[in-house]
C-alpha angles and dihedrals in degrees: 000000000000111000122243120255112240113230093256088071089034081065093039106055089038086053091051086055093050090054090037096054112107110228101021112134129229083258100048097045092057089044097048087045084041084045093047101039086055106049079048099051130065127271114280084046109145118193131193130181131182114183121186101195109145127044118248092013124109108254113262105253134201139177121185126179142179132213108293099259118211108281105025126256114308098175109080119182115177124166138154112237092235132164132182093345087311125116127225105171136288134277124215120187111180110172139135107268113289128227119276133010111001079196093059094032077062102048090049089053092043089047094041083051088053083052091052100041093054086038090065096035082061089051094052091039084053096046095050088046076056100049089041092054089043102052086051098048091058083043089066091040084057095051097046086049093046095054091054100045074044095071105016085069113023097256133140120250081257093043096051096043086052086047099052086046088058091046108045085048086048091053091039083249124149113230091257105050097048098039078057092048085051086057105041092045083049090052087047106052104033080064102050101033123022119202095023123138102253127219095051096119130113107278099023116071 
């Protein structure tokens, strides 16, 4: 007969589940653990969770607590989420002493904070994949629109990238977007109206 898991391992593997799971947010991963440790926990447990996952953003935060049980919280768990010497936020877990094993209660949250902590070293991997893909991808609009303003006026490639920054800070554009508005009004009309000198439409001079 198969031994029961104690509910240390039962947290644990809910937890895993929680850090494993494809398209949950910062946000929603520290609620759902918040969410967990406390339903796990007695009553008086107090979590919170701080989880740095994205550059430049503010940490998902989350603070989670039960009704104040007689005698104040005695259990007292508090950990950086740290990896590899970087730090992803903290964990604090304040709660009466829980049932069974305060030695195994502690493996299962050191080991939960490792999960958090990987979990948000993905997520920033992820978002700088992201920002990486991103800044190409305007890279190769510029350069189209570059090619275009190139010949349509006689630049240089330099010439005409300089040209479409001036511009899109001129029309309160970002990069992107005019050097999107230079292509579009090209595709336009090239098809309406062949021959036609291009760029001669409201918003690009």
């Amino acid at each position: 007969m198969a031994s029961q898991l104690s509910e240390p391992s039962i947290l644990l593997h809910r937890i895993s589940q929680i850090t494993n799971a494809s398209g949950y947010t910062a946000q929603k991963i520290v609620e759902s653990v918040s969410a967990e440790l406390v339903w796990f926990l007695p009553e008086g447990a107090s979590v919170s969770i701080l989880f740095k996952s994205a550059k430049g953003q503010p940490p998902a935060a989350h603070q989670q607590q039960t009704e104040a049980a007689p005698g104040g919280p005695v259990f007292v768990f508090s950990r950086p989420l740290k990896l590899r010497g970087v730090d992803y936020g903290s964990i604090l877990v304040e709660s009466p002493s829980p049932k069974g094993s305060i030695s195994e209660w502690m493996t299962a949250l050191e080991t939960a904070a490792t999960l958090l902590a990987l979990t948000a070293e993905q997520l920033l991997l992820l978002d700088e994949q992201h920002g990486v893909k991103k800044q190409l991808a305007a890279s190769k609009l510029v350069a189209r629109a570059g090619g275009l303003v190139a010949k349509e006026r006689g630049l240089s490639m330099a010439g005409a990238q300089q040209w479409i920054r001036a511009e899109s800070l001129r029309t309160g554009r970002s990069l992107m977007q005019f050097a999107d508005l230079l292509i579009l009004n090209d595709t336009v009309q090239n098809r309406s109206f062949p021959g036609r000198p291009r760029f001669q439409q409201r918003g690009v001079a």
